[in-house]
N, C-alpha and C positions, 0 to 999 in steps of 0.2 A: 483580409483575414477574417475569418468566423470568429465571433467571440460565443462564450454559452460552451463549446464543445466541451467534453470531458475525457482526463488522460487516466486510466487505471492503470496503474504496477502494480504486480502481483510478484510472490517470491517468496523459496522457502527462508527463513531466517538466517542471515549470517551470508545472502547472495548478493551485497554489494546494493539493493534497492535504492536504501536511504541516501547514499552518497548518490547514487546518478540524479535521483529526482533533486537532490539539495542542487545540483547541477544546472539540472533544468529551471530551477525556479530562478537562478541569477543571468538567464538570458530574457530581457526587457519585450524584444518581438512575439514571442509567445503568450506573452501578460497572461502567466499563469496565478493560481492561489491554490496553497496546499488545502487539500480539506481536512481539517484537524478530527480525527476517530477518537471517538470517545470509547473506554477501558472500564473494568472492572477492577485489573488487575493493578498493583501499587507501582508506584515511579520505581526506576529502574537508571542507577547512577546521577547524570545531572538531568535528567528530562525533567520538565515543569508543567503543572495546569495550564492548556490553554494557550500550551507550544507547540509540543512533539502530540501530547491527548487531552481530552477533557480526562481526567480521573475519575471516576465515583464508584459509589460503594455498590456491593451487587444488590440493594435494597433498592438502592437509586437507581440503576438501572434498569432492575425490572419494571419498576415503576414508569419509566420512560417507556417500556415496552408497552404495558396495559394501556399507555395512554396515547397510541398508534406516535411516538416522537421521532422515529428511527424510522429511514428511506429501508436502511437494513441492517441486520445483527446477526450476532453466530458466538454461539458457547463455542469459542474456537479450540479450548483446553476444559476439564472438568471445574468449573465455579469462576471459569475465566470467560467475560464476555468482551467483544468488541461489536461495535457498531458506526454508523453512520446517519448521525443526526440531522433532519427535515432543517432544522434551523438554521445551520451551519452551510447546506447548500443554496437556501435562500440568500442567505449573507453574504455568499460569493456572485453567486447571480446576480443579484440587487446592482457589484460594482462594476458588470458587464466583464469580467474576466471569464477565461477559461481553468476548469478546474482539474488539479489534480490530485490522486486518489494512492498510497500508498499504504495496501490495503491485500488480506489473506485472500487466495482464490478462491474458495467458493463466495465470498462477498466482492470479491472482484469481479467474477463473472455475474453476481447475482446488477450491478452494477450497469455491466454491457447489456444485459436484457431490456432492464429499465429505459436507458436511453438509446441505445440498439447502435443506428449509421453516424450518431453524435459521440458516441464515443470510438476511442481506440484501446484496446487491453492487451497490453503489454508483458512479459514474461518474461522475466530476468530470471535465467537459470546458471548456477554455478557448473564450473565444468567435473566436479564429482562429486561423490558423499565425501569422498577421504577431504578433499580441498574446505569443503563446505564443515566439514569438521575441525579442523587445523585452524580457519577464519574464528568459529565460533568460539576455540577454547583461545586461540587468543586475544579474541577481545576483552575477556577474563570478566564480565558482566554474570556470567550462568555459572551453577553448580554444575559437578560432573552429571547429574540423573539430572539438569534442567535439559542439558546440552543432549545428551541420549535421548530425550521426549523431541527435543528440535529435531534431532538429524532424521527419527521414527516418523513426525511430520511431513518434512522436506522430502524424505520418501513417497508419499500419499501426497504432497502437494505437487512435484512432476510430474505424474500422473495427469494432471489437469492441462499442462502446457500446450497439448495441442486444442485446445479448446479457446486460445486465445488469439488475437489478431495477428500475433509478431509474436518471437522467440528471441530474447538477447541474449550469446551465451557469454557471462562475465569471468572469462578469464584471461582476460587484458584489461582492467579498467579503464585506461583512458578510448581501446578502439568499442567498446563496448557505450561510452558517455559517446562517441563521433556516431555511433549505429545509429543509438537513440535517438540523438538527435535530427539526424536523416529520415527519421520515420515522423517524428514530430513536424516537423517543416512541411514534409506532404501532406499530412492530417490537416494542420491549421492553414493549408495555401497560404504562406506566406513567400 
Protein backbone atom coordinates (compact mmCIF):
# COMPACT_ATOMS: atom_id res chain seq x y z
CA UNK A 1 0.00 0.00 0.00
CA UNK A 2 1.14 3.72 -0.85
CA UNK A 3 1.21 5.88 1.91
CA UNK A 4 1.54 9.89 1.09
CA UNK A 5 -1.69 9.47 -1.34
CA UNK A 6 -4.45 11.98 -0.82
CA UNK A 7 -8.43 11.28 -0.68
CA UNK A 8 -10.50 14.64 -1.58
CA UNK A 9 -14.56 14.60 -0.96
CA UNK A 10 -16.15 17.15 -2.23
CA UNK A 11 -20.00 17.81 -1.79
CA UNK A 12 -22.66 20.19 -1.78
CA UNK A 13 -23.69 20.54 2.08
CA UNK A 14 -26.16 18.34 3.76
CA UNK A 15 -24.82 15.32 0.83
CA UNK A 16 -24.05 12.88 3.59
CA UNK A 17 -19.80 13.81 3.01
CA UNK A 18 -18.93 13.97 6.69
CA UNK A 19 -20.57 10.64 7.65
CA UNK A 20 -18.84 8.61 4.79
CA UNK A 21 -15.41 9.90 5.43
CA UNK A 22 -15.99 9.73 9.49
CA UNK A 23 -16.52 6.05 7.87
CA UNK A 24 -13.40 5.80 6.21
CA UNK A 25 -11.27 7.13 8.86
CA UNK A 26 -12.40 3.94 11.23
CA UNK A 27 -10.91 1.43 8.65
CA UNK A 28 -7.14 0.99 10.14
CA UNK A 29 -5.83 -0.46 6.35
CA UNK A 30 -6.12 2.78 4.79
CA UNK A 31 -4.13 4.68 7.65
CA UNK A 32 -5.84 7.64 6.75
CA UNK A 33 -5.73 11.53 8.64
CA UNK A 34 -8.49 13.84 8.34
CA UNK A 35 -6.79 17.08 7.17
CA UNK A 36 -8.45 19.58 9.59
CA UNK A 37 -9.62 23.08 7.08
CA UNK A 38 -9.20 25.97 8.73
CA UNK A 39 -12.69 28.54 8.69
CA UNK A 40 -13.28 32.07 9.07
CA UNK A 41 -16.62 31.19 9.81
CA UNK A 42 -17.78 30.62 13.76
CA UNK A 43 -18.50 26.90 15.36
CA UNK A 44 -21.47 25.72 14.41
CA UNK A 45 -23.24 23.32 17.25
CA UNK A 46 -20.65 20.99 18.97
CA UNK A 47 -17.69 21.32 16.55
CA UNK A 48 -14.32 22.33 18.31
CA UNK A 49 -10.86 24.10 17.39
CA UNK A 50 -8.68 21.81 16.06
CA UNK A 51 -11.37 18.88 15.40
CA UNK A 52 -13.96 19.42 12.81
CA UNK A 53 -11.66 23.32 11.94
CA UNK A 54 -9.11 25.44 12.96
CA UNK A 55 -11.43 28.52 13.71
CA UNK A 56 -9.90 32.04 13.15
CA UNK A 57 -10.89 35.34 12.79
CA UNK A 58 -11.05 36.76 9.18
CA UNK A 59 -8.07 39.02 10.27
CA UNK A 60 -6.23 35.79 10.98
CA UNK A 61 -6.89 34.44 8.07
CA UNK A 62 -5.99 36.97 5.82
CA UNK A 63 -3.03 37.15 7.39
CA UNK A 64 -2.18 33.52 6.94
CA UNK A 65 -2.94 34.31 3.32
CA UNK A 66 -0.22 37.35 2.89
CA UNK A 67 1.95 35.14 4.56
CA UNK A 68 1.73 32.33 1.43
CA UNK A 69 0.34 29.64 4.95
CA UNK A 70 -2.45 27.97 2.86
CA UNK A 71 -1.62 25.00 0.09
CA UNK A 72 -5.31 26.67 -0.65
CA UNK A 73 -8.30 29.04 0.04
CA UNK A 74 -11.60 30.31 -1.12
CA UNK A 75 -14.09 33.18 0.07
CA UNK A 76 -16.53 30.18 -0.31
CA UNK A 77 -19.56 32.54 1.13
CA UNK A 78 -19.19 36.55 1.33
CA UNK A 79 -16.70 37.14 4.51
CA UNK A 80 -16.71 33.38 4.85
CA UNK A 81 -13.24 31.84 4.07
CA UNK A 82 -12.02 28.29 4.25
CA UNK A 83 -8.72 26.97 3.42
CA UNK A 84 -6.06 24.35 3.70
CA UNK A 85 -3.21 25.09 5.71
CA UNK A 86 0.83 24.16 4.49
CA UNK A 87 1.23 23.00 8.11
CA UNK A 88 -1.42 20.75 8.74
CA UNK A 89 -0.29 18.72 5.50
CA UNK A 90 3.14 18.64 6.68
CA UNK A 91 1.90 17.20 9.89
CA UNK A 92 0.13 14.36 8.30
CA UNK A 93 2.99 13.64 6.05
CA UNK A 94 5.64 13.75 8.67
CA UNK A 95 3.35 10.43 10.09
CA UNK A 96 3.61 8.70 6.70
CA UNK A 97 -0.29 8.50 6.49
CA UNK A 98 -2.49 9.05 3.60
CA UNK A 99 -4.61 12.17 3.75
CA UNK A 100 -8.04 12.89 3.65
CA UNK A 101 -9.68 16.10 2.57
CA UNK A 102 -13.23 17.02 3.31
CA UNK A 103 -13.38 19.89 1.40
CA UNK A 104 -15.73 22.57 -1.05
CA UNK A 105 -15.15 21.70 -4.92
CA UNK A 106 -13.49 24.25 -6.20
CA UNK A 107 -10.69 23.73 -3.43
CA UNK A 108 -11.23 20.13 -3.94
CA UNK A 109 -10.43 20.14 -7.39
CA UNK A 110 -7.82 22.95 -6.77
CA UNK A 111 -6.27 19.97 -4.59
CA UNK A 112 -6.38 17.16 -7.44
CA UNK A 113 -4.23 19.67 -9.59
CA UNK A 114 -1.68 20.04 -6.87
CA UNK A 115 -0.95 16.50 -6.50
CA UNK A 116 -2.56 15.25 -9.86
CA UNK A 117 -2.21 10.84 -10.16
CA UNK A 118 -1.61 10.93 -6.03
CA UNK A 119 -4.72 11.87 -5.44
CA UNK A 120 -8.35 10.55 -5.99
CA UNK A 121 -11.45 13.33 -5.97
CA UNK A 122 -14.34 12.03 -5.01
CA UNK A 123 -18.06 13.45 -5.42
CA UNK A 124 -20.59 12.74 -3.16
CA UNK A 125 -23.83 13.90 -4.83
CA UNK A 126 -27.28 13.77 -3.11
CA UNK A 127 -29.88 12.28 -5.20
CA UNK A 128 -32.00 15.70 -5.49
CA UNK A 129 -32.25 19.41 -4.47
CA UNK A 130 -35.74 18.52 -2.77
CA UNK A 131 -33.81 15.42 -0.73
CA UNK A 132 -30.84 17.63 -0.14
CA UNK A 133 -33.22 20.17 1.20
CA UNK A 134 -35.30 17.90 3.58
CA UNK A 135 -31.51 16.53 5.10
CA UNK A 136 -30.53 19.99 5.52
CA UNK A 137 -33.72 21.59 7.40
CA UNK A 138 -33.60 18.56 9.30
CA UNK A 139 -30.55 18.65 10.77
CA UNK A 140 -31.88 21.93 12.11
CA UNK A 141 -28.01 23.42 12.44
CA UNK A 142 -29.19 26.50 9.62
CA UNK A 143 -31.64 29.29 9.46
CA UNK A 144 -34.26 29.16 6.79
CA UNK A 145 -32.05 31.98 4.22
CA UNK A 146 -28.86 29.87 5.70
CA UNK A 147 -30.41 26.57 4.14
CA UNK A 148 -31.61 28.61 0.69
CA UNK A 149 -27.85 30.06 0.37
CA UNK A 150 -26.83 26.04 0.73
CA UNK A 151 -29.30 24.58 -1.61
CA UNK A 152 -28.33 28.00 -4.36
CA UNK A 153 -24.68 26.47 -3.79
CA UNK A 154 -25.31 22.78 -4.08
CA UNK A 155 -26.81 23.97 -7.25
CA UNK A 156 -23.45 25.58 -8.61
CA UNK A 157 -21.39 22.91 -6.75
CA UNK A 158 -23.05 19.79 -9.07
CA UNK A 159 -22.17 21.44 -11.80
CA UNK A 160 -18.51 20.57 -10.98
CA UNK A 161 -19.16 16.82 -10.50
CA UNK A 162 -17.90 15.64 -13.60
CA UNK A 163 -14.76 17.22 -13.08
CA UNK A 164 -14.00 14.82 -10.52
CA UNK A 165 -12.53 11.27 -10.47
CA UNK A 166 -15.64 9.19 -9.24
CA UNK A 167 -19.35 10.30 -8.70
CA UNK A 168 -21.02 8.71 -5.27
CA UNK A 169 -24.58 9.16 -5.66
CA UNK A 170 -25.90 9.10 -1.62
CA UNK A 171 -29.00 8.07 -1.60
CA UNK A 172 -28.61 4.83 0.19
CA UNK A 173 -26.06 5.55 2.75
CA UNK A 174 -24.85 2.42 3.72
CA UNK A 175 -24.41 1.29 -0.48
CA UNK A 176 -22.90 4.60 -0.98
CA UNK A 177 -20.04 4.10 2.39
CA UNK A 178 -19.59 0.06 0.41
CA UNK A 179 -19.11 2.33 -3.14
CA UNK A 180 -16.56 4.46 -1.38
CA UNK A 181 -14.97 2.26 -0.14
CA UNK A 182 -14.48 0.00 -3.33
CA UNK A 183 -12.88 2.96 -4.88
CA UNK A 184 -10.69 3.56 -1.95
CA UNK A 185 -9.13 -0.06 -1.83
CA UNK A 186 -8.10 0.48 -5.60
CA UNK A 187 -6.69 3.89 -5.08
CA UNK A 188 -4.44 2.76 -2.08
CA UNK A 189 -3.59 -1.01 -3.58
CA UNK A 190 -4.31 -2.53 -0.81
Amino acid sequence: MSKGKVIVFSAPSGSGKSTIVNELLKVDSYKLEFSISATSRDPRGEEKNGKEYYFLTTEDFKNKIENDEFLEWEEVYKGCYYGTLKSEINRIISKGHNIIFDIDVVGGLNIKKIFKKNALAVFIQPPSINELEKRLTNRATDTPETIRKRLDKAEFEMTFADKFDTIIINDNLSEAISETKEELTDFLDI
